[in-house]
N, C-alpha and C positions, 0 to 999 in steps of 0.2 A: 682385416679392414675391408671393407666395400668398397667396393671400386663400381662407377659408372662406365656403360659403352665407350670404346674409343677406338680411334683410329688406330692403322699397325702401324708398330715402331711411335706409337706417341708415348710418351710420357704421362703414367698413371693420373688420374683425377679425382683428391682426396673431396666427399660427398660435404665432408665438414667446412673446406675452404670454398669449395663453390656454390652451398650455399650462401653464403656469407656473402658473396659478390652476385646475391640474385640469376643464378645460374636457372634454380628453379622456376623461378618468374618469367624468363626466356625463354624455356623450352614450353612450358604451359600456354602461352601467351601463341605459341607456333602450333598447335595441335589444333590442328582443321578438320581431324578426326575425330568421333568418338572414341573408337579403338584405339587413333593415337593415347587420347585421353586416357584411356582407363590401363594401358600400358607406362606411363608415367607413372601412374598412382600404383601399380605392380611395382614398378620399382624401390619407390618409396618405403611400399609398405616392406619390401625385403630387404631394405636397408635397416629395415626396426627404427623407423624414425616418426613413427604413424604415433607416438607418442608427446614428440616435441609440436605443439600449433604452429610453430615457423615454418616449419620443413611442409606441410599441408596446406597453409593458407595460400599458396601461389597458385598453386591448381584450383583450390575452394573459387580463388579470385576470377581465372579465366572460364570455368565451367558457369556462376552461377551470372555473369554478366554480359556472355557472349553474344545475348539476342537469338541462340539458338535452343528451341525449346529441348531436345535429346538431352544438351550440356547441363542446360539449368535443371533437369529431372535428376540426374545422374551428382549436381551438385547437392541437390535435397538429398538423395542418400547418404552422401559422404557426412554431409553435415548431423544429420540425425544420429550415425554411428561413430562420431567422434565420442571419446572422451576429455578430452580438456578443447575447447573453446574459449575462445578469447576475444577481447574487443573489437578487433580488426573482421575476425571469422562474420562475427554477429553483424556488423556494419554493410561486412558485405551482402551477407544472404538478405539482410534489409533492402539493400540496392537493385538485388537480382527479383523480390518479390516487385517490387514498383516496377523495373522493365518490366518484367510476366504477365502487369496490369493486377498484381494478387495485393491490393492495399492492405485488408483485411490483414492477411498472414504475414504482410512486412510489420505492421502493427503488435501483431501478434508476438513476432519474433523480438521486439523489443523488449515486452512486457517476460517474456523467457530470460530476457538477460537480465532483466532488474531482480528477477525472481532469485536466480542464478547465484546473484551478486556478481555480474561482470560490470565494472569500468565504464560509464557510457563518457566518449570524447565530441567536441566540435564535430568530427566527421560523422555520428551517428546522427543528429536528427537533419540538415536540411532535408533526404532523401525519407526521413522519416514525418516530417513536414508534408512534402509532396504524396506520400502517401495518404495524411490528411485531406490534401487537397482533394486528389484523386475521393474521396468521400463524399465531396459536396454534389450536390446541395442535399443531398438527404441528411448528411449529420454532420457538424461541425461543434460536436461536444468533445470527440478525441482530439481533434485539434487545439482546444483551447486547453485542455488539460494537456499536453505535449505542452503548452507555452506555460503555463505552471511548473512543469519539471524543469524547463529551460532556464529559468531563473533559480529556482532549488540548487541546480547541478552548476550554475554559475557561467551561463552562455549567453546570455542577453547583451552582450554587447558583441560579440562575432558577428562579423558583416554577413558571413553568406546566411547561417540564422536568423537574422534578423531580415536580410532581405526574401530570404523563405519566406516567413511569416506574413512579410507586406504583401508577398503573392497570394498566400492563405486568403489575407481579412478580403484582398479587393476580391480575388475568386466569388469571395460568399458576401459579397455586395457591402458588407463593412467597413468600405477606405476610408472614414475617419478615424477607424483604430490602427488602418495601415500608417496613417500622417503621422499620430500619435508616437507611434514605433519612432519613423521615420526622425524626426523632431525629436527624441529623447536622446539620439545617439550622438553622441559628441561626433567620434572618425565620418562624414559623412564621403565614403569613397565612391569612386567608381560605379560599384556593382551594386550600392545600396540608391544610389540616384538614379539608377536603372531602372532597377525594383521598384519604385515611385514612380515615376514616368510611365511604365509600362502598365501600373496598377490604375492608376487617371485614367491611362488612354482606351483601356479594356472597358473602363466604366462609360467611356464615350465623352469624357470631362477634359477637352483637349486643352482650351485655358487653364485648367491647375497644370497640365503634366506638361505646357510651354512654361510656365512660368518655373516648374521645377528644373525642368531641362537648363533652361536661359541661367540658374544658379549653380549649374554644376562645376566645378574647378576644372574637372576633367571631365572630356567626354573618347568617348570609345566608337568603333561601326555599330557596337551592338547597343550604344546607347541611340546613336541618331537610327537605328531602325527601330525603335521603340517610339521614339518619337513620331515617325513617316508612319510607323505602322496605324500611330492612331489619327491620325489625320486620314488614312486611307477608309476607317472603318467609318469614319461618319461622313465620307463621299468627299471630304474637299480635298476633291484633288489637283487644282491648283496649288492648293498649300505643300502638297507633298511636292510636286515641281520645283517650288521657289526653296522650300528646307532641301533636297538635294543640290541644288545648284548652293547651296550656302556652305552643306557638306565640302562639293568639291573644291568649293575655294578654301578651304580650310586644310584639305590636304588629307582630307581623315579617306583612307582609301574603302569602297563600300564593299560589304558579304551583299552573298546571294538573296537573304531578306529583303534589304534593301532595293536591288534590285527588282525585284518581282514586285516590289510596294510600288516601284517607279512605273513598269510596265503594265501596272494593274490601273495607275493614271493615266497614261499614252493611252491607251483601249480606250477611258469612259472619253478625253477628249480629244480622243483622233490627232494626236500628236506624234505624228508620222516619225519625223524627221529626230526627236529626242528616244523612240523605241527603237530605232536603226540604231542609233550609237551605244545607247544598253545593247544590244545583239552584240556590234564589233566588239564594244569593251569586253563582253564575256566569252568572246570567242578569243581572244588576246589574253586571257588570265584560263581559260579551259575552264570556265564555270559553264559554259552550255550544255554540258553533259547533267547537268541536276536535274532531275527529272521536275522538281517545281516550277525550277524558273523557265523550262524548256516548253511548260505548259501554258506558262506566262507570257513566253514571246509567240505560242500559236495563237492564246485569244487577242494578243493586239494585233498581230498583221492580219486577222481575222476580223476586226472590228475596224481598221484602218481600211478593209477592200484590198489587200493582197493575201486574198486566197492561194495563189502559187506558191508564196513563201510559206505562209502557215504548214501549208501540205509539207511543203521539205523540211522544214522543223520537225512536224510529225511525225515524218519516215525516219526521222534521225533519231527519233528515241528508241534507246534499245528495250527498255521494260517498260511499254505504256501501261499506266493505271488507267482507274475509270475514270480520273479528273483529265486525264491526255486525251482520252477516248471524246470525253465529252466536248470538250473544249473545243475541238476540229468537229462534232458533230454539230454543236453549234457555231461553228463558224464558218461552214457549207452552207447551213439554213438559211443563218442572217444574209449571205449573199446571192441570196433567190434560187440552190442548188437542191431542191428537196430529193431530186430520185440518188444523189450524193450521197446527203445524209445519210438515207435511210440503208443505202450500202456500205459506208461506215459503220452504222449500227449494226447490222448483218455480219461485218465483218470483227468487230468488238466482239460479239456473242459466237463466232465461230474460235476465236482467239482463247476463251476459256475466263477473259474478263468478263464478269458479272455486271449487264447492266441495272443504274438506280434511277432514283427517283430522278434524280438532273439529268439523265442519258432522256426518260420518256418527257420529260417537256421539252426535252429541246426537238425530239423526233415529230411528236403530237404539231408542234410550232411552224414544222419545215409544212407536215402537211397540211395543215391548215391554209400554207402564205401560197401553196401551189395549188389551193381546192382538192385535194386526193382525202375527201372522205369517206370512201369505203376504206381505203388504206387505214388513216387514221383510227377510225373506228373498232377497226381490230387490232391494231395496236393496244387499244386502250381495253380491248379484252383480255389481250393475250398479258396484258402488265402482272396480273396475279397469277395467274394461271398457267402461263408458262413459265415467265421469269420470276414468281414468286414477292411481285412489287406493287405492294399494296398501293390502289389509286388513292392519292390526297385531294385537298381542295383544287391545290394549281391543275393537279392530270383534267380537274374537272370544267376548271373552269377554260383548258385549250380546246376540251370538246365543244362546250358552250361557243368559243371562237369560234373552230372549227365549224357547226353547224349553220353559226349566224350568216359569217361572210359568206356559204354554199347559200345563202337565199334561204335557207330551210331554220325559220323562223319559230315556226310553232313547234315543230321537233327538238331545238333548243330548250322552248320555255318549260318543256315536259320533261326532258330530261333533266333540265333543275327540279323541277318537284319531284321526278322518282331516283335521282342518286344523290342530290346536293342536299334534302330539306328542306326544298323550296327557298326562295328567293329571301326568307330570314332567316337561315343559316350561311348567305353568299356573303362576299365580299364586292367592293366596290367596282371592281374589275370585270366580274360577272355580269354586274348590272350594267357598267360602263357596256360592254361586247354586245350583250343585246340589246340595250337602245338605239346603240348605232348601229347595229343593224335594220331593223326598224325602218330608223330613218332614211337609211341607201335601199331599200328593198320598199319602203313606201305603205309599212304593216300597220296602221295608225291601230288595228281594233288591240293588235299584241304588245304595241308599245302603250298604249293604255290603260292595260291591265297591268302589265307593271307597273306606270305610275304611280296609279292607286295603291298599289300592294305597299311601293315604298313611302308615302304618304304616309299610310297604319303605320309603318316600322319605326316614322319619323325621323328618314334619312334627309341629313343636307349636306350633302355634297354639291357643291358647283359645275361638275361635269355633268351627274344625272339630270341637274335642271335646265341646263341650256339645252342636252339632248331633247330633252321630253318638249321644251321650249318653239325648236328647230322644228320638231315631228307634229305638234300641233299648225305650225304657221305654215309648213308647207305643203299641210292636209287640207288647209283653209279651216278649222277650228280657232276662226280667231281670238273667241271669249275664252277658252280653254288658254290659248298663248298667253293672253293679255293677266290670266289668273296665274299662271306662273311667271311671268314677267314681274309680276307686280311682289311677289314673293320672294324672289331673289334681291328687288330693291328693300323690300322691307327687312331681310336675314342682314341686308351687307354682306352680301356675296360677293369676293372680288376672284376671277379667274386669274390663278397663274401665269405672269408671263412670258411669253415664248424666248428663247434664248437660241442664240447662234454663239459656236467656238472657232475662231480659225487660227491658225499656227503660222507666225512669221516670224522669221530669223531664230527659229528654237524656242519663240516665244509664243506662248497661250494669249489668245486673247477672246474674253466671251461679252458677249452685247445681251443686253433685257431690253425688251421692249418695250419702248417709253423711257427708258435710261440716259439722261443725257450726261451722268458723271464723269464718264472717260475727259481725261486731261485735253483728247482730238476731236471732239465730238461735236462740236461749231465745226472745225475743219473739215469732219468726214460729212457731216452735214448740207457742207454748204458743196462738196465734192458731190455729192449723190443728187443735189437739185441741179447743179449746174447739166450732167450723165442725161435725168430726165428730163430736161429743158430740151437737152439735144436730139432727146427721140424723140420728142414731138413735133419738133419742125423738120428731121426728118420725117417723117410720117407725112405730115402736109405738106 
C-alpha cells in the first residue's frame, strides 16, 4: 500500500481515505510553487492513481485557475495527457481558458467534450457563456448557438445560466432578448434580478433597470451596486448619493464597488464631507487597501482641493497601477501644481509602470494651465517615441490648448491642418480652445478663418457662435456680430445653464440658472436681495 509523507511517529495515511476527505484538494490548493506542483503530481502519479480522474482533478483544479500563467501552462499539459477526463476536468480547463483571456480554446474545449461524449452539467456553460461574451462584438453566433445547446441539454431555467445569458444579449446591445429571458423565468432570484439590472444600466437605460431593481423581493450589495453603478455611468450623480443613503437605511452593508461608485460622486460634486466618511468607513472594515477604491479616494480628495490627503492615500498604495499613477497626476494638475505632475509622471515612468494615453492628457493639461510649452510640446513628441503611445485626438486637441492660451494662435491653427486634418476632422473642443483664444488674444483675422471654415462644415453649436459673436463685437465688426446674432436667433440656440453645487449637512444641493424650483428659493431669493441691498448703502 502507499503511503504519503508523514510526520515521525504519526500514524500511516491510507491515499484511498484521504482522498475521499479532499486531502488532495488541500494540499493542491497550498502549492505556491510550481515545483511544489509538479511534486504533488509525482506523487500521485507513483501512487498509480494517474488513472482514476478523482485522484487528478484537484491539482487539474488549482493549476488551471490560479491566475498564474507557469500553473495554467503546466495544467494544459496534464490535461492533454490524460486518459479518462471527465466533466469536472473539462469544466475546469473551460474556466482556466476564460481567466487566460483564451475564449477561443475555452470554446474549443467544450466542443472536445461533446465530441468525447462527456456529460455537460449546469457548472459547464455560465463560464462557457462568458467566453461567449468575451467574443463580442465581433461574433455573437457561438453564443447563440451555446443558447441552443442550453435548452437541448435542459438548462434554461438555471439562474446562474440564464443570468449568463442576460449578460451575453445586453453585452451585444440585444437587451430585449435579455428581458425576454428575464420574464420567461418563473424563480426570479437574487442573481437573475441582478443580471437585469446591471444589463439596463450598461445599456445606460437607468428607468428600466430602477424599475427592475424597485421589483426585486430580495436585494443584495451586489445588487444595489448595479444599480449606483448605472446611475454613476450616465453622470447622475446625485442619484447615486440619494440610492446609497437608501442602501444604508436599509441596512444592506456596501463592497468596495459600491463604494468607489459613491466616491466617484463626491469627486464630480465636491461633496467633501460624505468622501471623508467613505474613507473612515473603509478604513473601519480594512477595505482601503484595494487598490480601486484607494484610487477612488485619491481622485476625490483631489477634486475636493485636498491635495495633502490625496498624496497620503497615494503613498499608501503598495502596488500603484497606471490608473493610481494617473489619478494623483491629475489631481496635482487640477490644483495648479504642474512642475508636481510632471515629477509624478517621471516618477511613474522610473517606477517600470507604463505610461497611457490618460497619464499624457492629464500631463499635456498640467502644462498647458502653467504655460510650459516647450515642455509640453515635447511631451507630445516623446508620447510615441519614447513611451510607445500613439497621440489621439484629445493628446491633440491639449496641444491646440496648450498653444492657444501661450498667445500663439496661428501656431495652433497650423498644427490642426498638419496633425489633426484640419479643423473638419476636430471636435467641438478644438474649435471651442481656439476661438477663445482668439478672443483673449484679440486674433479677429484667425478667429475668422475659422468661422468661415466651420460655416462650410455647417457647425451649430452654441458655444462657437457666441465665441465667434463676442470676437466680432469686440473687434468692432458690427455687421459680422449682428450676422451671427441674428443666426443664433433664427437656429434657437439656447446656451446651457450655469449650475453651482454646494454641500450642507451631507446634503448635495445644485442651483441652474434661472431655476426657481427649489422648495427655498423665494426664501433664498429674497435672502440674496436683502445681502445686496446692504452692499449698496454700504458703499454710499
Amino acid at each position: 500500500m502507499c503511503r504519503v509523507r508523514r510526520r515521525r511517529n504519526a500514524p500511516p495515511i491510507d491515499v484511498h481515505m484521504t482522498v475521499k476527505k479532499g486531502f488532495l484538494t488541500t494540499v493542491a490548493q497550498k502549492c505556491n510553487t510550481l515545483i511544489k506542483l509538479k511534486q504533488l503530481h509525482a506523487h500521485i502519479l507513483r501512487c498509480r492513481y494517474n488513472d482514476a480522474p478523482f485522484s487528478l482533478a484537484p491539482l487539474l483544479s488549482a493549476a488551471a485557475t490560479s491566475n498564474d500563467a507557469s500553473f495554467f501552462s503546466y495544467a494544459r499539459s496534464i490535461f492533454r495527457h490524460l486518459t479518462h477526463r471527465n466533466t469536472f476536468m473539462h469544466n475546469t480547463m473551460i474556466r482556466g481558458y476564460l481567466q487566460a483571456r483564451l475564449p477561443i480554446l475555452a470554446v474549443s474545449c467544450y466542443l472536445s467534450m461533446l465530441q468525447n461524449g462527456v456529460a455537460v452539467n449546469n457548472y459547464t456553460f455560465p463560464p462557457l457563456i462568458k467566453a461567449c461574451i468575451a467574443l463580442l462584438p465581433s461574433s455573437n453566433v457561438v453564443g447563440r448557438l451555446v443558447h441552443g445547446h442550453v435548452v437541448v441539454f435542459g438548462f434554461r431555467d438555471d439562474p446562474y445560466v440564464v443570468s449568463a445569458f442576460i449578460e451575453f444579449y445586453s453585452v451585444s446591445r440585444e437587451v430585449e432578448h435579455a428581458r425576454v429571458l428575464f420574464d420567461k423565468t418563473t424563480k426570479k432570484d437574487v442573481v437573475l434580478g441582478t443580471a437585469m439590472v446591471d444589463g439596463y444600466g450598461k445599456m445606460g437605460n437607468v428607468e428600466k433597470a430602477r424599475e427592475v431593481f424597485e421589483q426585486m423581493p430580495d436585494r443584495n450589495a451586489v445588487s444595489w451596486s448595479a444599480m449606483i453603478a448605472a446611475y454613476s455611468r450616465v453622470s447622475d450623480f446625485k442619484e447615486v448619493l440619494a440610492l446609497f443613503a437608501e442602501m444604508q437605511k436599509e441596512g444592506t452593508k456596501p463592497n468596495e464597488s459600491v463604494l468607489v461608485s459613491v466616491l466617484t460622486a463626491c469627486a464630480h460634486l465636491g461633496a467633501f464631507a460624505q468622501g471623508l466618511w467613505v474613507h473612515s468607513y473603509a478604513k473601519r472594515f480594512q477595505l482601503d487597501s484595494n487598490p480601486i477604491l484607494a484610487t477612488a479616494l485619491v481622485d476625490m480628495y483631489s477634486k475636493c482641493g485636498c491635495v495633502e490627503s490625496a498624496l497620503s492615500v497615494f503613498q499608501g498604495i503598495a502596488d500603484k497601477d497606471a490608473g493610481a499613477w494617473n489619478a494623483m497626476i491629475c489631481g496635482v494638475a487640477l490644483n495648479g501644481d504642474a512642475e508636481k505632475s510632471l515629477e509624478l509622471f517621471y516618477q511613474m515612468a522610473a517606477s517600470g509602470t507604463k505610461p497611457n494615453e490618460t497619464t499624457f492628457v492629464a500631463v499635456l493639461t498640467a502644462c498647458t494651465h502653467a504655460k510650459m510649452v516647450q515642455q509640453g510640446l515635447w511631451l507630445f513628441e516623446e508620447m510615441s517615441s519614447s513611451y510607445g503611445v500613439a497621440p489621439k485626438m484629445e493628446h491633440c486637441a491639449c496641444v491646440v490648448d496648450l498653444l492657444s492660451r501661450a498667445g500663439m494662435v496661428e501656431e495652433a491653427e497650423k498644427f490642426i491642418e498638419e496633425n489633426m486634418g484640419g479643423l473638419a476632422a476636430s471636435d467641438a473642443n478644438v474649435w471651442g480652445a481656439l476661438l477663445n483664444a482668439c478672443r483673449i488674444h484679440k486674433n479677429i483675422h484667425v478667429g475668422n478663418r475659422v468661422w468661415k471654415k466651420l460655416l462650410d462644415m455647417g457647425i451649430s453649436d452654441c458655444g462657437s457662435h457666441v465665441l465667434t459673436y463676442n470676437i466680432y463685437r469686440e473687434a468692432g465688426w458690427e455687421a459680422d456680430a449682428k450676422q451671427v446674432r441674428n443666426r443664433i436667433e433664427e437656429i434657437g440656440m439656447r446656451k446651457k445653464p450655469g449650475c453651482s453645487i454646494i454641500e450642507v449637512d451631507n446634503e448635495v444641493e445644485e442651483f441652474l440658472a434661472g431655476d426657481h424650483s427649489h422648495p427655498q428659493a423665494q426664501e433664498m431669493c429674497r435672502l440674496l436681495d436683502s445681502i445686496l441691498k446692504m452692499g449698496i448703502s454700504e458703499h454710499f
